[in-house]
N, CA, C and O atoms as a DFTB+ gen file, in Angstrom:
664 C
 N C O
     1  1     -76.429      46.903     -12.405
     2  2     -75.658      46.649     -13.606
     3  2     -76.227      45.431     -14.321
     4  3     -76.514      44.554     -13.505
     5  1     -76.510      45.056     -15.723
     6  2     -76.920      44.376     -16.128
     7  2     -75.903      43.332     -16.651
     8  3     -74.815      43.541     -17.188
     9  1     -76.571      42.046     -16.340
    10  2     -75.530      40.569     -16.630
    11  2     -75.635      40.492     -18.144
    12  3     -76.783      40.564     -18.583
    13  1     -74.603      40.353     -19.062
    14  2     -74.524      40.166     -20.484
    15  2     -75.138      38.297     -20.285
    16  3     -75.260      37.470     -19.381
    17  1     -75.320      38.379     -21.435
    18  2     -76.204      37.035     -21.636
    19  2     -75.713      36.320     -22.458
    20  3     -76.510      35.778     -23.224
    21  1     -73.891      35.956     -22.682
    22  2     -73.296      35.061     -23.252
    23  2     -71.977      34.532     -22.940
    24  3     -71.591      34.937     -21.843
    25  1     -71.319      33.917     -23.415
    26  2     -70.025      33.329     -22.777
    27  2     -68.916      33.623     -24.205
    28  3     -69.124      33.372     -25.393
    29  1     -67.906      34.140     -23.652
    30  2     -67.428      34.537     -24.859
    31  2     -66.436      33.340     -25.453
    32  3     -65.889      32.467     -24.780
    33  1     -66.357      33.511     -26.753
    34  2     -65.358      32.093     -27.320
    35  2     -64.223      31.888     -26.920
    36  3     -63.881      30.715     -26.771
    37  1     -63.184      33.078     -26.588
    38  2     -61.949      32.414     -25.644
    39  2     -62.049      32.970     -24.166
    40  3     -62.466      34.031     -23.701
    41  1     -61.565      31.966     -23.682
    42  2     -61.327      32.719     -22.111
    43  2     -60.386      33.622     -21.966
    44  3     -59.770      33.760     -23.023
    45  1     -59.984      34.332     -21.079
    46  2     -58.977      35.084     -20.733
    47  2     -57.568      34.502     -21.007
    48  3     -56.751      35.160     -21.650
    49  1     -57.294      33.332     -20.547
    50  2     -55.945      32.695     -20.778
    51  2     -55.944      31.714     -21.871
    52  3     -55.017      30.903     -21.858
    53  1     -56.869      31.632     -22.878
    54  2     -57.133      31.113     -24.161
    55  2     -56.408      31.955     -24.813
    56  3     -55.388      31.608     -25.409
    57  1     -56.957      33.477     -24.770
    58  2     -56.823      34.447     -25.324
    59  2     -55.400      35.244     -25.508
    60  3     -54.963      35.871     -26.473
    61  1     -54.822      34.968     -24.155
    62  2     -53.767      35.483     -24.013
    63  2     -52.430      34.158     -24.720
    64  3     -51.527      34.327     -25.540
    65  1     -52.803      33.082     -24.059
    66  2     -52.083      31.934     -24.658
    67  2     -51.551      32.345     -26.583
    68  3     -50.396      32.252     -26.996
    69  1     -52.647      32.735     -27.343
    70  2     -52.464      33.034     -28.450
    71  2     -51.269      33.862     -28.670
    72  3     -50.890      33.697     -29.830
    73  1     -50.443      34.774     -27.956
    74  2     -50.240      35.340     -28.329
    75  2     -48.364      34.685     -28.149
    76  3     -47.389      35.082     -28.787
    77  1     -48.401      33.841     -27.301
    78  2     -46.705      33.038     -27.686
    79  2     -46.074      32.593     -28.746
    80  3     -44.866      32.553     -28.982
    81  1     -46.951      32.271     -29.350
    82  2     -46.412      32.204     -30.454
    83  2     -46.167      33.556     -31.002
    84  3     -45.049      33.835     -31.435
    85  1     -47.045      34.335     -31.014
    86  2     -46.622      35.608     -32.032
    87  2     -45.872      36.362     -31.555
    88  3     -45.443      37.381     -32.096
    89  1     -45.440      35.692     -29.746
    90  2     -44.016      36.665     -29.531
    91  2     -42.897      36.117     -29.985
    92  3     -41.914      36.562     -30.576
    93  1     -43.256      34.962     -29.563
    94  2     -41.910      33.791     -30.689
    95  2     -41.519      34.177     -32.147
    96  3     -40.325      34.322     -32.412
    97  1     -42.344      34.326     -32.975
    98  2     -42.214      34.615     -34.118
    99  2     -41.645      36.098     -34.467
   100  3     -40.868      36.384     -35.378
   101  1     -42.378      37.182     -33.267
   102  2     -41.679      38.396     -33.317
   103  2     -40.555      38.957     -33.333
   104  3     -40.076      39.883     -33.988
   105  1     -39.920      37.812     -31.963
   106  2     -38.549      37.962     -31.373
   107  2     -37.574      37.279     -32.708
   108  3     -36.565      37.928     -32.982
   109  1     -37.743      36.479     -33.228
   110  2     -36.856      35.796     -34.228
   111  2     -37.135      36.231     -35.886
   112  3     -36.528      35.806     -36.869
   113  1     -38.128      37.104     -35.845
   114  2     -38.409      38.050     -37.448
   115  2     -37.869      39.044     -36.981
   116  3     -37.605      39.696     -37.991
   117  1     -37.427      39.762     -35.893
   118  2     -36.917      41.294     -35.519
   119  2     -35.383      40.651     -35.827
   120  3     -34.531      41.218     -36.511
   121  1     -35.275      39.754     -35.375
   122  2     -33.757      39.111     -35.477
   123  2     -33.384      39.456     -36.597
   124  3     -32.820      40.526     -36.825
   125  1     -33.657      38.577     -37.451
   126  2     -33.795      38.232     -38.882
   127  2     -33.563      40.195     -39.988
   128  3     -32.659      40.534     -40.751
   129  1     -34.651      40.867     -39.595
   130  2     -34.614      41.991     -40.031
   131  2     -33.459      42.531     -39.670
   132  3     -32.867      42.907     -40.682
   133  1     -32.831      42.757     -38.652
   134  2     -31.216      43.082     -37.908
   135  2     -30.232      42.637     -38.768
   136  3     -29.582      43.409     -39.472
   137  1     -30.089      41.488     -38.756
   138  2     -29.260      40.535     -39.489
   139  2     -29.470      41.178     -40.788
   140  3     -28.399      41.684     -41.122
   141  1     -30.433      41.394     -41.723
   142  2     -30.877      41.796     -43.474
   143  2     -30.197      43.124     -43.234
   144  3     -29.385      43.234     -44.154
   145  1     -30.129      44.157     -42.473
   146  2     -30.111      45.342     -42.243
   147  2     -31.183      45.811     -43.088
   148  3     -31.025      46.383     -44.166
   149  1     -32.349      45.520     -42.502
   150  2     -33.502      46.150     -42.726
   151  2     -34.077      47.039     -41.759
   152  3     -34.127      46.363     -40.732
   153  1     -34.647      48.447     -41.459
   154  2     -35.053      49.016     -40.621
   155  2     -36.620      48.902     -40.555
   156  3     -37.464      48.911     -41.451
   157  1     -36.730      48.780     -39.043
   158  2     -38.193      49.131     -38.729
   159  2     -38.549      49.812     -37.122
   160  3     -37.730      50.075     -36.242
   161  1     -40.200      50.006     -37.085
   162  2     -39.944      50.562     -36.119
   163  2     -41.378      49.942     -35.842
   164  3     -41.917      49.137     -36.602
   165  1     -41.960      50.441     -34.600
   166  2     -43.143      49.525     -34.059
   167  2     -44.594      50.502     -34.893
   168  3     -44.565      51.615     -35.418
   169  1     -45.642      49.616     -34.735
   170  2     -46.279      50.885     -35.555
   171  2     -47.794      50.206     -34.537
   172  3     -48.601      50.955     -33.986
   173  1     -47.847      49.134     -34.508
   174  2     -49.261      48.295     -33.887
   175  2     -49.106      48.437     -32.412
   176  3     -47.921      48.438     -32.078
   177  1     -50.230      48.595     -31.115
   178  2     -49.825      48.585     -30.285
   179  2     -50.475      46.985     -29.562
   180  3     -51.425      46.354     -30.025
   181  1     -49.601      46.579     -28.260
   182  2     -50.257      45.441     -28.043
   183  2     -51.435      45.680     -26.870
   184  3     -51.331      46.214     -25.766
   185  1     -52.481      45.139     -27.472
   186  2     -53.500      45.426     -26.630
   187  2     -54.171      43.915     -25.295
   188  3     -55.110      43.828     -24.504
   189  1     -53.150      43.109     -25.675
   190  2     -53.490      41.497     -25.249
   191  2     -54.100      42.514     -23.554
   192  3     -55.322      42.566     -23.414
   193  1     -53.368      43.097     -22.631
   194  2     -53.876      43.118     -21.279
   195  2     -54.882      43.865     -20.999
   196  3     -55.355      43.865     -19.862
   197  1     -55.484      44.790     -22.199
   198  2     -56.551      45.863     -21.942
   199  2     -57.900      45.067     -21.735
   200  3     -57.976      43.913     -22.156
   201  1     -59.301      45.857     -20.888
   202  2     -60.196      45.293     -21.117
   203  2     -61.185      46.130     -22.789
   204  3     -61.712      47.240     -22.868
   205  1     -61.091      45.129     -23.755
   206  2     -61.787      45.532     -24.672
   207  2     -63.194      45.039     -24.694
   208  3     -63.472      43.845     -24.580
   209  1     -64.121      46.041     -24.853
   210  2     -65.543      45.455     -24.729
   211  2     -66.126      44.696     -26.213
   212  3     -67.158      44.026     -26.242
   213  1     -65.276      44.943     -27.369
   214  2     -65.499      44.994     -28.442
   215  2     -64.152      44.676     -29.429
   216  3     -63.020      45.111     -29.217
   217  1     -64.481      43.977     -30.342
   218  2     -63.511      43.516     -31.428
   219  2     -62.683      44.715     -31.854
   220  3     -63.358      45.660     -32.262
   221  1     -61.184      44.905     -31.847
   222  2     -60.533      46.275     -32.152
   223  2     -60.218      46.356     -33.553
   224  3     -60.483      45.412     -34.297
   225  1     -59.606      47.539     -34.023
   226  2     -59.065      47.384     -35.445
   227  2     -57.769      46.306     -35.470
   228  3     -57.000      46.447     -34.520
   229  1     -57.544      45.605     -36.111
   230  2     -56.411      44.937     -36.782
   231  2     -55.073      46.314     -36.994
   232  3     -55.240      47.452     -37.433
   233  1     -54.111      45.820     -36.620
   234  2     -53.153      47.056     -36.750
   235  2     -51.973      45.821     -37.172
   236  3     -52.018      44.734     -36.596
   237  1     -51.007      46.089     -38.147
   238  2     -49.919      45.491     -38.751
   239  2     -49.010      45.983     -37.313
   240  3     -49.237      46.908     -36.534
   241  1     -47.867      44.922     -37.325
   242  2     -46.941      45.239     -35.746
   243  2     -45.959      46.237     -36.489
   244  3     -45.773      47.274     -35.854
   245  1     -45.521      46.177     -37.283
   246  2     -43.814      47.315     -37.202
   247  2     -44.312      47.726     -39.063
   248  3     -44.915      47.182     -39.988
   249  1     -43.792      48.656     -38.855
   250  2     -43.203      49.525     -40.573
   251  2     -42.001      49.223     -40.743
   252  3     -41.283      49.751     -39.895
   253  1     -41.266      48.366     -41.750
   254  2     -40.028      48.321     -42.248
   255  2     -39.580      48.556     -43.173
   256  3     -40.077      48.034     -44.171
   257  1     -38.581      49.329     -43.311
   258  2     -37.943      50.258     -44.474
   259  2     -36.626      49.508     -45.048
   260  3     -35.711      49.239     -44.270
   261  1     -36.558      49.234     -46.174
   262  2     -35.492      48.626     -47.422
   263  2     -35.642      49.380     -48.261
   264  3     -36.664      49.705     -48.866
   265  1     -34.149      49.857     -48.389
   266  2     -33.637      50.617     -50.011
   267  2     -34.831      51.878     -50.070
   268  3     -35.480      51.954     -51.113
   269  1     -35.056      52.636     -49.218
   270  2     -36.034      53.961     -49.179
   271  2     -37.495      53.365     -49.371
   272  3     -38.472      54.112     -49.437
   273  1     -37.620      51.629     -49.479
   274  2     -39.135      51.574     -49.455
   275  2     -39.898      51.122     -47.984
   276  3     -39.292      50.614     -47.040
   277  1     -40.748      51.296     -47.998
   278  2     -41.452      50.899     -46.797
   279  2     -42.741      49.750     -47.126
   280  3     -43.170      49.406     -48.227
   281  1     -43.188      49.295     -45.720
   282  2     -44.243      48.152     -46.276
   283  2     -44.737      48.102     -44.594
   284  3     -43.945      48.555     -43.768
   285  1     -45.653      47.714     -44.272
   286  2     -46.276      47.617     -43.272
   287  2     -45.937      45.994     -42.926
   288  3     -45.486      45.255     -43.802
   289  1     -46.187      45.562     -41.652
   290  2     -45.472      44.107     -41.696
   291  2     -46.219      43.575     -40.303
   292  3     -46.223      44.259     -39.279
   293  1     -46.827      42.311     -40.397
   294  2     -47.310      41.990     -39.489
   295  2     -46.783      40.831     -39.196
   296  3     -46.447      40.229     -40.216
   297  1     -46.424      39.875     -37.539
   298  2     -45.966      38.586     -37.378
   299  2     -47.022      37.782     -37.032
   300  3     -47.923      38.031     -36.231
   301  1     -46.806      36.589     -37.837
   302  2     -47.565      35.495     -37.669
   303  2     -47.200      34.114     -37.261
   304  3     -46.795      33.407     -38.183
   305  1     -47.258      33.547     -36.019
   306  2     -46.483      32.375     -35.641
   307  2     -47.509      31.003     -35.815
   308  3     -48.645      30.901     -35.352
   309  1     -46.878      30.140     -36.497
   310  2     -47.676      28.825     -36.667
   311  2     -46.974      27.745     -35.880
   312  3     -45.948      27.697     -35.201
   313  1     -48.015      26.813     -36.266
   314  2     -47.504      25.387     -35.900
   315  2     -47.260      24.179     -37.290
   316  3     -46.468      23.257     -37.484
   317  1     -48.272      24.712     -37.971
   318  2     -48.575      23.780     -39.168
   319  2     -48.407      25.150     -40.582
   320  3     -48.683      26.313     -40.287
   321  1     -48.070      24.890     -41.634
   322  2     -48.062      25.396     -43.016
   323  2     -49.118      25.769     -43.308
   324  3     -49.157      26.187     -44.465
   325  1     -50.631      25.847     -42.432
   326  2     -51.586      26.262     -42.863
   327  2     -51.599      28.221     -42.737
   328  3     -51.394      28.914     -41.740
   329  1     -51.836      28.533     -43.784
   330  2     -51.289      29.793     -43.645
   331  2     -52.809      30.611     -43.600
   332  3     -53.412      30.773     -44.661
   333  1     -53.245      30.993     -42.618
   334  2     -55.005      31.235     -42.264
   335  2     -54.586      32.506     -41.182
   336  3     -53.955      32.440     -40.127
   337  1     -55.128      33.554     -41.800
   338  2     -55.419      34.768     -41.066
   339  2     -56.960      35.097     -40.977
   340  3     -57.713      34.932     -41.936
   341  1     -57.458      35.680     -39.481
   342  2     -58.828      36.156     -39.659
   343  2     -59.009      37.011     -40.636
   344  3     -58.042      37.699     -40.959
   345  1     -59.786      37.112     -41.066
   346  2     -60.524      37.538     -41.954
   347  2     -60.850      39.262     -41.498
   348  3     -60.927      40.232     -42.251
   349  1     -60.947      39.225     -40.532
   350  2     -61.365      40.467     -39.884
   351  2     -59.565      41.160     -39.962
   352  3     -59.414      42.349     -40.243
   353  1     -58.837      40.621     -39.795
   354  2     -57.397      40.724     -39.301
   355  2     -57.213      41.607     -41.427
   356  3     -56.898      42.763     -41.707
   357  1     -57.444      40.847     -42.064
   358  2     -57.131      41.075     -43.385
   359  2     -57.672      42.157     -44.180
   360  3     -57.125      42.731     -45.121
   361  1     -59.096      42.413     -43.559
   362  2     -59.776      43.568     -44.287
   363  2     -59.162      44.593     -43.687
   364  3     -58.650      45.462     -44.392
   365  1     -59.096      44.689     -42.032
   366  2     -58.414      46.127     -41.630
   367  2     -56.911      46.099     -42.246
   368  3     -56.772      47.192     -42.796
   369  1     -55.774      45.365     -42.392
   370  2     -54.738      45.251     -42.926
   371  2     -55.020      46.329     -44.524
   372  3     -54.333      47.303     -44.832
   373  1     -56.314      45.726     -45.382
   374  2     -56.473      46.402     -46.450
   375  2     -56.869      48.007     -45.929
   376  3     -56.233      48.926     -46.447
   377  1     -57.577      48.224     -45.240
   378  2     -57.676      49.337     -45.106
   379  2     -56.694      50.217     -44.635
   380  3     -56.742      51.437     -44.788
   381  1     -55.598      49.459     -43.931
   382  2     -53.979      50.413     -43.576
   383  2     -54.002      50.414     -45.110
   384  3     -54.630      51.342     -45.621
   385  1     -53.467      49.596     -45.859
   386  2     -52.664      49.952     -47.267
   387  2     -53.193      50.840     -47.809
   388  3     -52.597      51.858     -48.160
   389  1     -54.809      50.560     -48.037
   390  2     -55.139      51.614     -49.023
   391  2     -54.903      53.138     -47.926
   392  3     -54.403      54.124     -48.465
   393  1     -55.206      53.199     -46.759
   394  2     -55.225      54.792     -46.187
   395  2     -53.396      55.468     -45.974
   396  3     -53.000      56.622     -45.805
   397  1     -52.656      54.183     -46.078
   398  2     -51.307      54.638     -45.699
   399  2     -50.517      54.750     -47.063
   400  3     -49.458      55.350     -47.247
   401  1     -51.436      53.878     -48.180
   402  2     -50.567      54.094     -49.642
   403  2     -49.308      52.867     -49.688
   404  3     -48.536      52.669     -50.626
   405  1     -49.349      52.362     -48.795
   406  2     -47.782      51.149     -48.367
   407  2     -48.567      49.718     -48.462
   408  3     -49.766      49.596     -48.212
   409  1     -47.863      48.857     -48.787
   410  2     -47.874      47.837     -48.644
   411  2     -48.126      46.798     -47.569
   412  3     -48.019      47.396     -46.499
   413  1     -48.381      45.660     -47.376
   414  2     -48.818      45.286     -46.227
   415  2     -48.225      43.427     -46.170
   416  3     -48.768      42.388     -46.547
   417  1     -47.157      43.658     -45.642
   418  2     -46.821      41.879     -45.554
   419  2     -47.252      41.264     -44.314
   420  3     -47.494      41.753     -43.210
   421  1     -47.298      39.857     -44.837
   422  2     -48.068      39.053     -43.385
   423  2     -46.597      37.771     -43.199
   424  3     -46.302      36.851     -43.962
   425  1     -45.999      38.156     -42.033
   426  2     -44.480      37.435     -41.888
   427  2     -45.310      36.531     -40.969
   428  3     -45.850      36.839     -39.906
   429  1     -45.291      34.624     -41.992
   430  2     -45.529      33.666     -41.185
   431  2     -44.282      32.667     -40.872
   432  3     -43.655      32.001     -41.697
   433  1     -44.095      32.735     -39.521
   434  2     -42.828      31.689     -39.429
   435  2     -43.221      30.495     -38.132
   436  3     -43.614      30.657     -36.976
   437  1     -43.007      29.651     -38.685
   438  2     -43.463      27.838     -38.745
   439  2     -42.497      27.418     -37.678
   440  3     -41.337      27.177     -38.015
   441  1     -42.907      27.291     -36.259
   442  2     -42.243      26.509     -35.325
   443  2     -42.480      24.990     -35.045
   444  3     -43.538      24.386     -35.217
   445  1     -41.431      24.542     -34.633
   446  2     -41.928      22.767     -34.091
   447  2     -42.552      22.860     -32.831
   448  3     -42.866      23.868     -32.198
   449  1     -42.694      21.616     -32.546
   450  2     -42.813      21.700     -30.608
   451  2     -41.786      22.181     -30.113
   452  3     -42.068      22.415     -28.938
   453  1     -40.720      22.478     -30.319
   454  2     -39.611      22.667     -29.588
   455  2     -39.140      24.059     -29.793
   456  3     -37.997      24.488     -29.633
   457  1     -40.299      24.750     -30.206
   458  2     -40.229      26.202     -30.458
   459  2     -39.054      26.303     -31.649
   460  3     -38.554      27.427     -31.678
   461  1     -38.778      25.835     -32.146
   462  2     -37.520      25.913     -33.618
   463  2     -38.313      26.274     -34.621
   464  3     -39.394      25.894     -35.070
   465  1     -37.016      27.635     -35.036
   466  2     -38.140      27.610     -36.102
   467  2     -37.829      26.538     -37.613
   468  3     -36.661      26.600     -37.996
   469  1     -38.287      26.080     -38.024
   470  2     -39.161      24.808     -39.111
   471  2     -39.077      25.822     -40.730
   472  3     -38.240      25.603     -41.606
   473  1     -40.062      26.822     -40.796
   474  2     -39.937      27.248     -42.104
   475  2     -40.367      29.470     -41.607
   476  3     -40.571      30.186     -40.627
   477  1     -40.273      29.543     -42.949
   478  2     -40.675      31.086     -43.158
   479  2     -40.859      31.785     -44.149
   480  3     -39.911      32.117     -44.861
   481  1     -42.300      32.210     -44.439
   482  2     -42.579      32.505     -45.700
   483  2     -43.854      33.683     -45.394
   484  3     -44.699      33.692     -44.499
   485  1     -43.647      34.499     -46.345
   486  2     -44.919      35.663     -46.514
   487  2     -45.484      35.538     -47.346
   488  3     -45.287      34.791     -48.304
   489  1     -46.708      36.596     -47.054
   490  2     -47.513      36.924     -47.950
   491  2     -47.527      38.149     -48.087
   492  3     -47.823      38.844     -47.115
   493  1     -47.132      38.881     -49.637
   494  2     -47.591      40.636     -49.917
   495  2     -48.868      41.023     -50.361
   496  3     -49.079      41.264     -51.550
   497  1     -49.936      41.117     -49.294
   498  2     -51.335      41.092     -49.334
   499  2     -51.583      41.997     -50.703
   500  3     -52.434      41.468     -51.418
   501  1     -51.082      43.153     -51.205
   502  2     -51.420      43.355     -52.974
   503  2     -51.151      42.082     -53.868
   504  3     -51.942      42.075     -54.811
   505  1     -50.343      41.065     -53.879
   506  2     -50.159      40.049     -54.437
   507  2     -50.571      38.702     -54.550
   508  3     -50.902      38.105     -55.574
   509  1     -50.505      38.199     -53.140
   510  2     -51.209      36.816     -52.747
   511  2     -52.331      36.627     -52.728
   512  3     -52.903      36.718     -51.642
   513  1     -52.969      36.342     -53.737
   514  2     -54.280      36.057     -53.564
   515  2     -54.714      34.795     -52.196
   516  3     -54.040      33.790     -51.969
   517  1     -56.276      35.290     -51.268
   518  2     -56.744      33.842     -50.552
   519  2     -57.883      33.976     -51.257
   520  3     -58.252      34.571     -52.270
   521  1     -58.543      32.934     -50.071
   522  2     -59.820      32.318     -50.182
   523  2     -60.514      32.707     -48.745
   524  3     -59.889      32.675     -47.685
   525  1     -61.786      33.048     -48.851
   526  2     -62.011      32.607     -47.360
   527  2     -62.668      31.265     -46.865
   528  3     -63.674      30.775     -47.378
   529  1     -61.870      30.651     -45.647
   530  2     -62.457      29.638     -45.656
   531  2     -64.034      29.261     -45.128
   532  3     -64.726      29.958     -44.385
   533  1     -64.359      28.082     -45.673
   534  2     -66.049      27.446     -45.439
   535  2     -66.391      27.778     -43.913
   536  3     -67.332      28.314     -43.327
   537  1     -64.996      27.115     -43.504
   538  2     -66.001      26.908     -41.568
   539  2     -65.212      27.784     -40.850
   540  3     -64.044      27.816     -41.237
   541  1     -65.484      28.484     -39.948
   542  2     -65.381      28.846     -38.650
   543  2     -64.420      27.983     -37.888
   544  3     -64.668      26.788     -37.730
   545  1     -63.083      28.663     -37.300
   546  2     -61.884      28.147     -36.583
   547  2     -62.560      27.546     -35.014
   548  3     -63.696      27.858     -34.660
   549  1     -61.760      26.760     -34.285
   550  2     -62.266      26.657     -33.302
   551  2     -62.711      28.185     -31.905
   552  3     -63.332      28.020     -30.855
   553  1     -62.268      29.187     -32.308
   554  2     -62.431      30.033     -31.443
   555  2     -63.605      31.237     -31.824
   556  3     -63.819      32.314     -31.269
   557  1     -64.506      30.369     -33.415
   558  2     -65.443      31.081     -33.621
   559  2     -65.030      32.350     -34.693
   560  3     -65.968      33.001     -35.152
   561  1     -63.823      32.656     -35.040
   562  2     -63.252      33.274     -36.230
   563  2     -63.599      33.018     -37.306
   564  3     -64.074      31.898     -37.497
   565  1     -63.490      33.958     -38.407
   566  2     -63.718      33.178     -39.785
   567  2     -62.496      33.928     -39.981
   568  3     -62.171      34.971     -39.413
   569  1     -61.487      32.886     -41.363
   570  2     -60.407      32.982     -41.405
   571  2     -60.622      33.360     -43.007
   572  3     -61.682      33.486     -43.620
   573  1     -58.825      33.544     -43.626
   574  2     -58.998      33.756     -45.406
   575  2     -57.279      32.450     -44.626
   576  3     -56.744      32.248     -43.536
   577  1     -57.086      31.861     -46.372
   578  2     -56.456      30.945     -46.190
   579  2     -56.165      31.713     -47.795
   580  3     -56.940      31.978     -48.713
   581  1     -54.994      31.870     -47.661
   582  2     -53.691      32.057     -48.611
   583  2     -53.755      30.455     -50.331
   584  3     -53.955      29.253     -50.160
   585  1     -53.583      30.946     -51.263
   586  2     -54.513      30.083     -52.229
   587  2     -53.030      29.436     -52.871
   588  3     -52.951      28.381     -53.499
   589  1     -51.858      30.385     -52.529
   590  2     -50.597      29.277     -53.762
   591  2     -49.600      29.434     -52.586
   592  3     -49.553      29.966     -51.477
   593  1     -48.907      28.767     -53.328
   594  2     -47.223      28.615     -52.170
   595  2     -46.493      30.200     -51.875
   596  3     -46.363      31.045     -52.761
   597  1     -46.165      30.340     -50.787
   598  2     -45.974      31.385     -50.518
   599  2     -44.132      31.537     -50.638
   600  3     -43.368      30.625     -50.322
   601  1     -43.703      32.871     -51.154
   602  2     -42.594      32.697     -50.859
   603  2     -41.654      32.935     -49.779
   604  3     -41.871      33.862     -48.999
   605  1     -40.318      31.968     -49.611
   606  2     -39.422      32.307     -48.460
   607  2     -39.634      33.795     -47.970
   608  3     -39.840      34.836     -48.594
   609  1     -39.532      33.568     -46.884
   610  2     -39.133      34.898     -45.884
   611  2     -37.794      35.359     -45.865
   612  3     -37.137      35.281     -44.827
   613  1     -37.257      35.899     -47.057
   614  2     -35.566      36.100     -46.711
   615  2     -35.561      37.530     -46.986
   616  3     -36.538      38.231     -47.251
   617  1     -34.250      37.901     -46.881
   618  2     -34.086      39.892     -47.465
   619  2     -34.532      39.780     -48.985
   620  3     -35.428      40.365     -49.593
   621  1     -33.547      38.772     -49.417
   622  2     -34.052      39.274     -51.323
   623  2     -35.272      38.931     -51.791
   624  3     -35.640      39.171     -52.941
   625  1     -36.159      38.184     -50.671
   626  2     -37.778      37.938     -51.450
   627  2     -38.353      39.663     -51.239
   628  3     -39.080      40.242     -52.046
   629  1     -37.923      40.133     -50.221
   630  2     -38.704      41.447     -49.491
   631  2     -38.129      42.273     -50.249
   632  3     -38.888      43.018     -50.869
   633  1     -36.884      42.416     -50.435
   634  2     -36.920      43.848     -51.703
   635  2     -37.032      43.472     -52.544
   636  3     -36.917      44.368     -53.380
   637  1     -37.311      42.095     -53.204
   638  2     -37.567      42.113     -54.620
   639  2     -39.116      42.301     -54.728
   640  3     -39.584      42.866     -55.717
   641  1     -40.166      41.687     -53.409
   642  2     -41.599      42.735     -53.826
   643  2     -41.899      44.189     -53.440
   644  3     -42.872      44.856     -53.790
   645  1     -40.780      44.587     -52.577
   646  2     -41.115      45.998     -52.513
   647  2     -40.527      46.957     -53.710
   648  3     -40.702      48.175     -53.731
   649  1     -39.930      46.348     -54.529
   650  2     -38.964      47.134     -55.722
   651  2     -40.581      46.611     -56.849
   652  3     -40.756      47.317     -57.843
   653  1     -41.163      45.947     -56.710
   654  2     -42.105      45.300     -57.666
   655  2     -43.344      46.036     -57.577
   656  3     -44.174      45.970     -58.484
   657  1     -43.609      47.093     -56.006
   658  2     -44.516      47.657     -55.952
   659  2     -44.861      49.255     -55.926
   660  3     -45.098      50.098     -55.061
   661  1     -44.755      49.206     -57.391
   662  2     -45.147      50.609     -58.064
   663  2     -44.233      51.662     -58.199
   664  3     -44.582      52.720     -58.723
């Protein structure tokens, strides 16, 4: 069997570490949607324990439905207001919208150290314009960074852009 000839940028429990937050953020945006009486259902699967030999598609986590519309919806857990998705994460996101015809939100919600959540705000990837950024994240990613203030994460920001889209 032949030895690969590199070391990859996260380790196994680098890798997996990433993903507490985005259960944090999951568990308290599913909340949140309950509470709106907004419906959804799972649509992304989690692949954190598989062995992947290779970078996978980007898949949005749940489809959620308001007032007969739908939108694809992905969770994003921070620490800081910097609102930076891979880049790789954003083009496949575009390619759900355009192949599914739906919309595609990126739900970022802002914890402290103390796991609280701090703030919550999206982005409706037909709307929000980014940027991509200059350098490379520490884990060797290249990211897009969101370009104006994003708005609250509440029910009436979400049907007022899904009533806005088309």
């Amino acid at each position: 069997m032949k030895e690969l000839d590199f070391r990859p940028a996260k380790s196994k429990e680098e890798f997996r570490s990433n993903y507490k937050l985005h259960d944090l953020s999951e568990q308290v945006g599913k909340n949140l949607l309950v509470q709106w009486g907004v419906e959804f259902k799972a649509f992304g699967e989690d692949k954190r324990y598989e062995k992947l030999w290779e970078k996978g598609e980007d898949k949005p986590d749940i489809i959620l439905t308001s007032k007969g519309k739908n939108a694809l919806l992905d969770w994003k857990g921070k620490r800081s207001k910097a609102f930076l998705v891979n880049e790789r994460a954003i083009k496949s996101y575009e390619r759900w919208q355009h192949n599914l015809n739906m919309p595609v939100i990126i739900a970022f919600l802002i914890f402290d150290e103390q796991n609280k959540l701090s703030d919550r705000r999206f982005a409706f990837l037909s709307k929000h314009k980014y940027i991509v950024s200059e350098t490379k994240q520490w884990d060797k990613n290249k990211t897009v960074e969101f370009e104006e203030e994003l708005p609250l994460f509440n029910k009436e920001n979400i049907v007022l852009y899904l009533n806005s889209e088309g």
